[in-house]
ROZA-107829 format. One line per 3 residues: number of its first residue (from 1); for each residue x, z, y of N, C-alpha, C, O. Coordinates in steps of 0.001 Angstrom, whole numbers. Atoms other than C-alpha are relative to their C-alpha. Layout:
REM ROZA-107829
NUM	X Z Y X Z Y X Z Y X Z Y | ... .
END
This chain:
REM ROZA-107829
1	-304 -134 1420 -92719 28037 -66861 196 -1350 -642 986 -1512 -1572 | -93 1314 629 -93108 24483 -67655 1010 -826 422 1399 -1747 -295 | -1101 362 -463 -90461 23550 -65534 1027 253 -426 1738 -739 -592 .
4	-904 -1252 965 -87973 26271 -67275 -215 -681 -1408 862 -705 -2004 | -330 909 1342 -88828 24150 -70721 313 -1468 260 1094 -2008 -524 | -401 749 -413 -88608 21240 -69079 1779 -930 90 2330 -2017 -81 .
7	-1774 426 -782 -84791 21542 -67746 540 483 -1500 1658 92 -1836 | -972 -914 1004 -84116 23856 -71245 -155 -1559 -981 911 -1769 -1559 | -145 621 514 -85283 20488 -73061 917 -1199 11 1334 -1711 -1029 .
10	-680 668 -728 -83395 18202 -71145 1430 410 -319 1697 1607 -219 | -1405 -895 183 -79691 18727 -71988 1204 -1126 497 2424 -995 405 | -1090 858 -379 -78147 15644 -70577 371 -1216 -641 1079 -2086 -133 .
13	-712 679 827 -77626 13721 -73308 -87 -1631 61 -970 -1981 843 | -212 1348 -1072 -76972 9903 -72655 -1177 -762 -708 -1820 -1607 -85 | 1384 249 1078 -79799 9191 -75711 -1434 522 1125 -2279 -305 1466 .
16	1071 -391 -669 -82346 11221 -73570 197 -474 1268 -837 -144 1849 | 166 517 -1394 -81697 9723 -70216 -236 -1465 -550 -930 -2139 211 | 594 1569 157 -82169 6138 -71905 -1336 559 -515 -2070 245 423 .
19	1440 -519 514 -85567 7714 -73641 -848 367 914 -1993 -80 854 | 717 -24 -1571 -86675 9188 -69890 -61 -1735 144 -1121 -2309 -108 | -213 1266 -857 -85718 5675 -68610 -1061 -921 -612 -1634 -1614 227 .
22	1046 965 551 -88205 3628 -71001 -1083 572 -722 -1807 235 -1659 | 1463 -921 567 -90602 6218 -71449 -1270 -515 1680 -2489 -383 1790 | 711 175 -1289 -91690 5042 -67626 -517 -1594 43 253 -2408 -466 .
25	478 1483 -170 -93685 1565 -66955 907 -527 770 1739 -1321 332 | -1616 827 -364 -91226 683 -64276 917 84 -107 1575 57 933 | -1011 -37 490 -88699 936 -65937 54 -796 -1426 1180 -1151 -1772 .
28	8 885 630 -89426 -973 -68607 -363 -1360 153 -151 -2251 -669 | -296 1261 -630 -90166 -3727 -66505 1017 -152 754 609 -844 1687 | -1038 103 -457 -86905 -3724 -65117 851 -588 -1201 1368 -1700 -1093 .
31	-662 -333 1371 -85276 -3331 -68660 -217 -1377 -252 705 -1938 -844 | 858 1291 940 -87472 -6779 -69511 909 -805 1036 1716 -1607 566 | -407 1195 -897 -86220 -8648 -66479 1473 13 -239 2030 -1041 -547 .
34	-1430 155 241 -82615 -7631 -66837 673 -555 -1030 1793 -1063 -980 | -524 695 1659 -82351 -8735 -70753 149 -790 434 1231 -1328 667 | 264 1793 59 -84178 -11883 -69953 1490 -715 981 1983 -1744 519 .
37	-965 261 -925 -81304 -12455 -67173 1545 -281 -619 2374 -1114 -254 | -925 87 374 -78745 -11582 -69487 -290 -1318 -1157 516 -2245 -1242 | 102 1471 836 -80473 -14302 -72394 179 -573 606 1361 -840 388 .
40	189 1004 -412 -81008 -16828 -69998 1997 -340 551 2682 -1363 544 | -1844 212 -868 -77018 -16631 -68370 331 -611 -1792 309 -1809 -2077 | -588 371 813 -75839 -16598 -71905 -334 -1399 -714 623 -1956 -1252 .
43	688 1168 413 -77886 -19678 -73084 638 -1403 908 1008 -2560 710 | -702 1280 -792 -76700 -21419 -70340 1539 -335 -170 2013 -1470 -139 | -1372 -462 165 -73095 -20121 -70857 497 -1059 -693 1299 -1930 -354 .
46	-106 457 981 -73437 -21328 -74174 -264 -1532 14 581 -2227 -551 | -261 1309 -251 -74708 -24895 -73227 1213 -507 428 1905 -1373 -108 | -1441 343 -897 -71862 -25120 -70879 1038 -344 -1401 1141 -1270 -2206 .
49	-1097 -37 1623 -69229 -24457 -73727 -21 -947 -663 1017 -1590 -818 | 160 1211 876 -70699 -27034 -75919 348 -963 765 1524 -1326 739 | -146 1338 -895 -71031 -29900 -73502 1916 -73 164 2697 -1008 -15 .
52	-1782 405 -494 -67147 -29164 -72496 530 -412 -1145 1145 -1479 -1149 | -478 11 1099 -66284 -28774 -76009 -658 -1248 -660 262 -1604 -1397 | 635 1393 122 -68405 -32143 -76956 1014 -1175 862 1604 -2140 375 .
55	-680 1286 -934 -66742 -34194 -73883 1237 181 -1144 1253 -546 -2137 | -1455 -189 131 -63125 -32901 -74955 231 -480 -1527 1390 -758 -1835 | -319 576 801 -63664 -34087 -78338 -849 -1184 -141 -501 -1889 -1088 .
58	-135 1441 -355 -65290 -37100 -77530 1551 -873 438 2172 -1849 18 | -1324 948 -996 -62261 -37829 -74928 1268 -186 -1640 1668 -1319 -1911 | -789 -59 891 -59893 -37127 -78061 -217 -1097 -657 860 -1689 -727 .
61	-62 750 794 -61134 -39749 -80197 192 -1234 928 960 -2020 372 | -222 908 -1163 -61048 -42251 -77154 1565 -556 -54 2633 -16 233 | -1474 529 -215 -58354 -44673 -77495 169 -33 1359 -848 356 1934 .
64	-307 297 -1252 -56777 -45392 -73974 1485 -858 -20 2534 -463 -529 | -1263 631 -231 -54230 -47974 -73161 1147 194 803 925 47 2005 | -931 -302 -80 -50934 -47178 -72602 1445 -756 -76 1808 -1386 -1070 .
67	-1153 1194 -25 -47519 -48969 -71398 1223 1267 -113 1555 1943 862 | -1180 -673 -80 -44602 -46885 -72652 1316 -714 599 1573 -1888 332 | -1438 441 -799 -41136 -47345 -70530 942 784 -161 958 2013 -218 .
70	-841 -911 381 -38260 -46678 -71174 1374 -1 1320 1484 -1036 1977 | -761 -455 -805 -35318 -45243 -68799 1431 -131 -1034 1544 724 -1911 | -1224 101 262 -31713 -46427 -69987 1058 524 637 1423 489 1813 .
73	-1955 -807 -371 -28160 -44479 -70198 859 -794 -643 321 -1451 -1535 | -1215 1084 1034 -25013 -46517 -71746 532 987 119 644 1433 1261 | -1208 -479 -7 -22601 -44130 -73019 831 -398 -667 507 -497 -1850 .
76	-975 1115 474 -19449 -46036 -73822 1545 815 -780 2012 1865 -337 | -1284 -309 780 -16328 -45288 -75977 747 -1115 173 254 -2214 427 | -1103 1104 284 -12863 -47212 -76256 653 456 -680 845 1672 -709 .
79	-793 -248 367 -10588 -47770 -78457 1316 -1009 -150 970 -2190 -143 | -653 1393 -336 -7383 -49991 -78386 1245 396 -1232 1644 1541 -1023 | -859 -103 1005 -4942 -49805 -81206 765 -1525 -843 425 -2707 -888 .
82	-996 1726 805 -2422 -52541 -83234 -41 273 -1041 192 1304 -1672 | 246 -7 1326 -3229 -53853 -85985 1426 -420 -786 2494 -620 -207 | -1500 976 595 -490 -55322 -88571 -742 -1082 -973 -1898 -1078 -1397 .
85	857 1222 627 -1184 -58413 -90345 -425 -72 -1422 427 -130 -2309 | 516 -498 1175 -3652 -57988 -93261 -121 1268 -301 119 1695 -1431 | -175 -1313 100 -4056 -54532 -92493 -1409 234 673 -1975 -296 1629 .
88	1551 50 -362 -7467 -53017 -92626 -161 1692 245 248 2414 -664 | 580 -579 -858 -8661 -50260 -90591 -1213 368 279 -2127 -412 546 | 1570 -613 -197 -11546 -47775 -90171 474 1102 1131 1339 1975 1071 .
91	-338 -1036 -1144 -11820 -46096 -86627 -1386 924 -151 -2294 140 -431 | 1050 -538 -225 -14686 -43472 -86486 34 777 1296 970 1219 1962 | 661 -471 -1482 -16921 -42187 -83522 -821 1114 57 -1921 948 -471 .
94	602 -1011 746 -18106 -38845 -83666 -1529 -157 823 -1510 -134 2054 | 1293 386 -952 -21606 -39469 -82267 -400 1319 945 -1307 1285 1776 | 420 -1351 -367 -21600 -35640 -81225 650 -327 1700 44 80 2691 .
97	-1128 152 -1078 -18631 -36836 -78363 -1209 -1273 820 -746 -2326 1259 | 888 889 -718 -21650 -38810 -76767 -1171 1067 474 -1923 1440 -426 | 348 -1345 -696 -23329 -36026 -74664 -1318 -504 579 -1254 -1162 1618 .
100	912 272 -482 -27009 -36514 -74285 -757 529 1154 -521 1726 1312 | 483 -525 -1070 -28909 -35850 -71379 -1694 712 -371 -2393 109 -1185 | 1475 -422 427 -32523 -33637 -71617 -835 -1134 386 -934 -1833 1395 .
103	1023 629 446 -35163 -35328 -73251 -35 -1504 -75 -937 -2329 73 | -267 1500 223 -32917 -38455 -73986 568 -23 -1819 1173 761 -2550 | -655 165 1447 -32310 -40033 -77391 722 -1268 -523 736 -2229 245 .
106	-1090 1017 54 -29933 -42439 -79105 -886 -846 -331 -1723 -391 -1110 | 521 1073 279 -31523 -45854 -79293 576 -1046 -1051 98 -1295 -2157 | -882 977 723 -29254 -48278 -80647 1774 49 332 2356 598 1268 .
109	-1964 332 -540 -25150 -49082 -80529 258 -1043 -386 -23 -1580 -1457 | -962 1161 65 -23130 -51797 -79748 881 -407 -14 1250 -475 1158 | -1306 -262 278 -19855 -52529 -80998 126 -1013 351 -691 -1845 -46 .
112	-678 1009 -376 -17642 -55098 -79084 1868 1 -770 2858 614 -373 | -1832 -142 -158 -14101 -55887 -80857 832 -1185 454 1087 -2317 43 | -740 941 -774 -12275 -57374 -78774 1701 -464 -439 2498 474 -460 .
115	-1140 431 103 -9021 -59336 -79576 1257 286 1094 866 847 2117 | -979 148 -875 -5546 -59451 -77651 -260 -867 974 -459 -2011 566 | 753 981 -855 -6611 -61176 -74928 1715 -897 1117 2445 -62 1652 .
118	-987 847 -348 -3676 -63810 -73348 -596 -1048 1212 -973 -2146 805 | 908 1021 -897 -5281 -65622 -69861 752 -1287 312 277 -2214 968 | -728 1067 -345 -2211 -67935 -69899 -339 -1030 -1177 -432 -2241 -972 .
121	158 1007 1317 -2852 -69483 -73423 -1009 -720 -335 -2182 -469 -59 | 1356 1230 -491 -4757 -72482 -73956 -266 -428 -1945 500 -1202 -2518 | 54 118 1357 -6001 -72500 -77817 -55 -1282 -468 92 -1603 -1648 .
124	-318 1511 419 -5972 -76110 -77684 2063 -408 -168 2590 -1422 -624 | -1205 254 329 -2216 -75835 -77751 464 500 -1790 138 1497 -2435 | -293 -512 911 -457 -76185 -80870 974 1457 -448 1204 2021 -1518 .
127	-965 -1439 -24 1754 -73130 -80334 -643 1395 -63 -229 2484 -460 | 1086 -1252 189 -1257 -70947 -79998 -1173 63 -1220 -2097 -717 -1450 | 1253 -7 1495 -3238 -69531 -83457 -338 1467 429 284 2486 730 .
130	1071 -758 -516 -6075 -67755 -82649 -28 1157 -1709 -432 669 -2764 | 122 -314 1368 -5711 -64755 -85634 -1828 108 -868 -2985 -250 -644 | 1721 -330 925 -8751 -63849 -88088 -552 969 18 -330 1570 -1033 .
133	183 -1347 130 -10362 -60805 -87319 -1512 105 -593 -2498 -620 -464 | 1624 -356 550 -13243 -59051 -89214 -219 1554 431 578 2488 515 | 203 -1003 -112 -15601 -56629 -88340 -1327 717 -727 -2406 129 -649 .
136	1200 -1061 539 -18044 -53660 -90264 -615 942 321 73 1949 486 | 405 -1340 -228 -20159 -51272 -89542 -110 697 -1500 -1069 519 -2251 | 302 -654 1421 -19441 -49113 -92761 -1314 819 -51 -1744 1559 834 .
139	1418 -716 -355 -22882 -47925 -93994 272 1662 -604 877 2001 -1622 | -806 -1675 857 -22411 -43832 -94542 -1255 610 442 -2235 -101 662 | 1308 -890 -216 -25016 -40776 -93706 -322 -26 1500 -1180 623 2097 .
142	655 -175 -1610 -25122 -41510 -90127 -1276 -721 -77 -1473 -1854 -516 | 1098 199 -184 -28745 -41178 -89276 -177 -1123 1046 224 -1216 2206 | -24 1007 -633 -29789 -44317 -88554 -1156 -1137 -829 -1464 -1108 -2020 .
145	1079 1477 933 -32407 -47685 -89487 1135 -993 -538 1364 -2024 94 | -543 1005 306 -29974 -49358 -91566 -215 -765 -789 775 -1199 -1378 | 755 758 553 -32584 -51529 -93392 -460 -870 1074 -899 -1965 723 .
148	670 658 -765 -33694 -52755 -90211 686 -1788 293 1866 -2099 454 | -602 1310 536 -33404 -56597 -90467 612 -456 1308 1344 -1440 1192 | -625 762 -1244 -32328 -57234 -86492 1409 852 -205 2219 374 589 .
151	-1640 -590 196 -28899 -55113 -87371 537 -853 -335 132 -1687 -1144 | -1004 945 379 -25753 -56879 -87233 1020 601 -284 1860 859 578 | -1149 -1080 335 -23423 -54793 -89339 1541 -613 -58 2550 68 119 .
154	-1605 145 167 -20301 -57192 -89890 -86 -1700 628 -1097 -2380 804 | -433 1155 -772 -18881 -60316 -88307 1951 -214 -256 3041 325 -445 | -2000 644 -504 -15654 -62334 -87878 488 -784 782 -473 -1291 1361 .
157	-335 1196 -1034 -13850 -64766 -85652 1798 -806 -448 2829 -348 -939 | -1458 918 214 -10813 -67185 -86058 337 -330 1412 1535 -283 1695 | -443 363 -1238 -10978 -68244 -82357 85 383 749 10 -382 1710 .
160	-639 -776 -1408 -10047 -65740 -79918 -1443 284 556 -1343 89 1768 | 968 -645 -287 -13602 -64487 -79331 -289 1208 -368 -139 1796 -1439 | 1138 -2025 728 -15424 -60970 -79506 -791 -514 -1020 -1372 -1583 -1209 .
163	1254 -299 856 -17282 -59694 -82249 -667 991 271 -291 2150 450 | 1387 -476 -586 -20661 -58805 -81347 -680 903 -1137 -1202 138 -1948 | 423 -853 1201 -21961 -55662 -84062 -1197 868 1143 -1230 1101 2351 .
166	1462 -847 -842 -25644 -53623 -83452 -530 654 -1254 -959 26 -2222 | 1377 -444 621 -27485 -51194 -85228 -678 784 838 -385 1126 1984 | 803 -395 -925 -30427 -49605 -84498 -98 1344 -713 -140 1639 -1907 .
169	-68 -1601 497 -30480 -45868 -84467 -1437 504 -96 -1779 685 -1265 | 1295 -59 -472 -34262 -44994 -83066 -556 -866 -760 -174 -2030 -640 | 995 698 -87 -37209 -46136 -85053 -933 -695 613 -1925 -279 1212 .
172	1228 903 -1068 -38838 -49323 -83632 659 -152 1384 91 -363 2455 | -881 -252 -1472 -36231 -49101 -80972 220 -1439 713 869 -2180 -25 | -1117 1227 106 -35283 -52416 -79035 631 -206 1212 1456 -1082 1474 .
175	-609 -140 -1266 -34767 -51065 -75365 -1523 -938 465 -1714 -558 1621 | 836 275 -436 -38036 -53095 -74749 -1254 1251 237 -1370 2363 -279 | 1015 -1580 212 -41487 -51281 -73312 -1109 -469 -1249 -1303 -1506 -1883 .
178	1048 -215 1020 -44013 -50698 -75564 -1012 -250 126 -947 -1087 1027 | 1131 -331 -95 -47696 -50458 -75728 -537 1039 -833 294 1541 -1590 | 511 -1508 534 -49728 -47526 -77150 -1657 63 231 -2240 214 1305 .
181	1364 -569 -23 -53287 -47044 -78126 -696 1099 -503 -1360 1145 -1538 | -50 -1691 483 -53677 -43154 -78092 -1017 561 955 -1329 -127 1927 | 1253 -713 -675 -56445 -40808 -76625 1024 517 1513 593 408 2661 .
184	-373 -901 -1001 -53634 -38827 -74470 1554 -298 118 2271 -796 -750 | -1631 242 -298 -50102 -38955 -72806 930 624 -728 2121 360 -564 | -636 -720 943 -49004 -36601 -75478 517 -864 -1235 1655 -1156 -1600 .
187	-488 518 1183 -49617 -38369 -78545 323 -1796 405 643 -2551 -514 | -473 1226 -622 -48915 -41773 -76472 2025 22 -452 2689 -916 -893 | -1254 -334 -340 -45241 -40204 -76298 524 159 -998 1567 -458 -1211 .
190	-244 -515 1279 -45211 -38299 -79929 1076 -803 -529 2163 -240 -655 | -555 556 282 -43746 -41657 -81289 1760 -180 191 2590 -591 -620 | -1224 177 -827 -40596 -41513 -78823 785 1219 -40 1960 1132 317 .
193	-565 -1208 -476 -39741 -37869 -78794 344 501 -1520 -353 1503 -1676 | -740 31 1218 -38079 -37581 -82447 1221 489 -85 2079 -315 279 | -924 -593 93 -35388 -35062 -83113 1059 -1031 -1253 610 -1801 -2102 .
196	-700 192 1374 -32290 -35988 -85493 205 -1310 -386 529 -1380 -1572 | -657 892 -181 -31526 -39681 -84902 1165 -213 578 1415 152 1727 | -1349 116 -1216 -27918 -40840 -84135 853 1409 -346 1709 2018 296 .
199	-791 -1334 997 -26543 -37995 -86041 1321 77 -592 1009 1244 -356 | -788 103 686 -23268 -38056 -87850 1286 -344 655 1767 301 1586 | -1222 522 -287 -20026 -40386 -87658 -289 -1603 -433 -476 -2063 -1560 .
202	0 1367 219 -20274 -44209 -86680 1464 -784 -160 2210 -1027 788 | -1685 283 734 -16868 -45619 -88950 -217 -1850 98 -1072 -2431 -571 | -308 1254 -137 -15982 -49319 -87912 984 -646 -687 2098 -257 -339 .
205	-1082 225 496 -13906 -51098 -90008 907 -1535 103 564 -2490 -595 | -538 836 -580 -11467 -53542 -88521 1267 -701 -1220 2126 15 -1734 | -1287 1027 874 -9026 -56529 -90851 691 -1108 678 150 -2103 1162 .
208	-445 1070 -371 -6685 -58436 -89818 1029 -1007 -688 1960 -705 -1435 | -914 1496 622 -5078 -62037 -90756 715 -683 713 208 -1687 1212 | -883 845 -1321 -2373 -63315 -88501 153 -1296 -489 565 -1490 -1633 .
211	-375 1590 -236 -2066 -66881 -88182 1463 -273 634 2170 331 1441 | -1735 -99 -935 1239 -68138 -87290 824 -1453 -442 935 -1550 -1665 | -224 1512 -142 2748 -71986 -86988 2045 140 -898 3129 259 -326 .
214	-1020 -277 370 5557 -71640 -89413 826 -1192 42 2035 -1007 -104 | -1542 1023 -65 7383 -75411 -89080 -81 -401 1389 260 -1532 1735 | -548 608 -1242 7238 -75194 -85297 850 1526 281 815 1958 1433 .
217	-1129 -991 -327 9906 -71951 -85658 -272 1353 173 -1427 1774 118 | 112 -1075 -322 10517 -68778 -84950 -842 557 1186 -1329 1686 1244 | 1172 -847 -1377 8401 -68542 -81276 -1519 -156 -476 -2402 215 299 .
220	1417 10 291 5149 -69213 -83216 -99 961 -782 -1229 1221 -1195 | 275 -1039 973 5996 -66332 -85448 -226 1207 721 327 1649 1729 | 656 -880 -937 3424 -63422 -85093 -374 792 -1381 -710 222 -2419 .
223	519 -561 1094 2672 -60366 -87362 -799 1164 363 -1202 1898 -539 | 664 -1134 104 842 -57735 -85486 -1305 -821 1311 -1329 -1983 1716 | 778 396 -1166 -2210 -57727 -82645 -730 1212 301 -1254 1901 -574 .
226	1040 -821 -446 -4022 -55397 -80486 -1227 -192 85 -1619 -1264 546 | 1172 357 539 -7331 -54971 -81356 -640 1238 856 -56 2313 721 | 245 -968 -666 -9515 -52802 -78845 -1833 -428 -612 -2471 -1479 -551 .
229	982 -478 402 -12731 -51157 -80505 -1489 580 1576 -1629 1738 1968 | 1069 -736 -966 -15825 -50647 -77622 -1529 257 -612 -2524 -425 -856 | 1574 -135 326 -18476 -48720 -78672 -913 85 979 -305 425 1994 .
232	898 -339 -1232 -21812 -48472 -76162 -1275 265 -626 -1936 -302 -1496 | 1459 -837 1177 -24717 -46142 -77127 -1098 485 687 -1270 1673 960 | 1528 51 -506 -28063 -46591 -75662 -947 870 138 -2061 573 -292 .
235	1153 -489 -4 -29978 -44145 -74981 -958 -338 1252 -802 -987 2286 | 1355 370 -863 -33430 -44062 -73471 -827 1477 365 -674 2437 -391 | 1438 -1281 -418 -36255 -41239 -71919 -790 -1213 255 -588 -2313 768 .
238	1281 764 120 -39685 -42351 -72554 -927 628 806 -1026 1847 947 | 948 -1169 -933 -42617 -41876 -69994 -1104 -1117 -699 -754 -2151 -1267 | 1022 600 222 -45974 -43194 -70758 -971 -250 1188 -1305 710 1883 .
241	625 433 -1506 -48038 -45125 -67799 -1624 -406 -1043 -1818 -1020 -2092 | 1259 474 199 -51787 -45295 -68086 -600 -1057 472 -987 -1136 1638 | 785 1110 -966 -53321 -48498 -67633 -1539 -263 -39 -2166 -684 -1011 .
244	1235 -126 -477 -56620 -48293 -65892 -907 -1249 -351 -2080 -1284 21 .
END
């Protein structure tokens, strides 16, 4: 009979099988050891966590020295066109027609304009006048450092030499490496990896002044000259080297 109320009290329920279960002495020393097992893991867990999470923002504030390098591309343009004498001239370069490679960016450009070039003529002769050429980098919205004081936006020559023109596109750019005192190879790099430099249309603007020996005749008379425009556009990929 007591058995028969027993099973009729009993109904399964997942409340009364935990209520059997710690209604018994061993079983509530089981119950005790298993918590404690589960505090003690988690305590430790929880040390763990911290300590990692402690180092990792220790290491973060940790400067570390750093030699950034840089990896050079030249991509080059020409242009060669005749001038007429006293006739001034703007060639533009679409900077888009300079096809970068992944995870390279424009550094700087260098404009060479080169004169008519003659290997027989000896400028010490009086029959030969070297004309006057000038050159600009017109300043317009192409993204670029054109405050930066090592830019050489305009030039000229009278004597049969190139003119040598530079700006710098890349902040802090000079094709030299760097140094870097940053916690990680990330923000070592941050500096270098800059979208949206080197953007636009680089417009050169070329004048010319013919020279020309008018009381030694008609063979010293000269009114035009070929004038060849070379642009060359620097880019770089940046890696960062840890120095130990």
């Amino acid at each position: 009979m007591n058995q028969n109320n027993s099973n009729e009290e009993f109904n399964g329920d997942i409340k009364d099988i935990f209520k059997e279960l710690f209604s018994m002495k061993e079983s509530n020393i089981i119950s005790a050891i298993f918590f404690s097992l589960i505090l003690i893991m988690s305590t430790i867990h929880i040390f763990d966590w911290q300590k990692n999470y402690y180092d990792d923002a220790i290491d973060a504030k940790t400067e570390k020295d750093w030699s950034i390098q840089f990896e050079i591309e030249i991509l080059s343009s020409e242009h060669t066109e005749v001038w007429q004498d006293e006739e001034n001239k703007v060639i533009d370069f679409f900077m888009e027609d300079f096809p970068l490679k992944d995870d390279y960016f424009i550094g700087a450009v260098y404009i060479t304009i080169i004169p008519e070039a003659d290997e027989s003529a000896d400028i010490t002769d009086p029959l030969v006048q070297c004309d006057a050429i000038a050159g600009d980098i017109e300043v317009n919205d192409l993204t670029a450092q054109w405050n930066y004081e090592g830019n050489n936006l305009t030039g000229q020559d009278s004597s049969c030499e190139d003119i040598y023109l530079y700006l710098q596109i890349y902040p802090d750019y000079s094709g030299n490496n760097k140094s870097s005192n940053s916690p990680n190879e990330y923000q070592a790099l941050m500096p270098w990896n800059l979208d949206g430099w080197g953007e636009g249309i680089l417009s050169i603007a070329v004048e010319l002044d013919v020279n020309s020996v008018d009381q030694l005749g008609p063979v010293s008379q000269d009114d035009d000259e070929e004038i060849t425009i070379l642009v060359e556009v620097h880019t770089f990929s940046a890696k960062a080297i840890h120095n130990n």
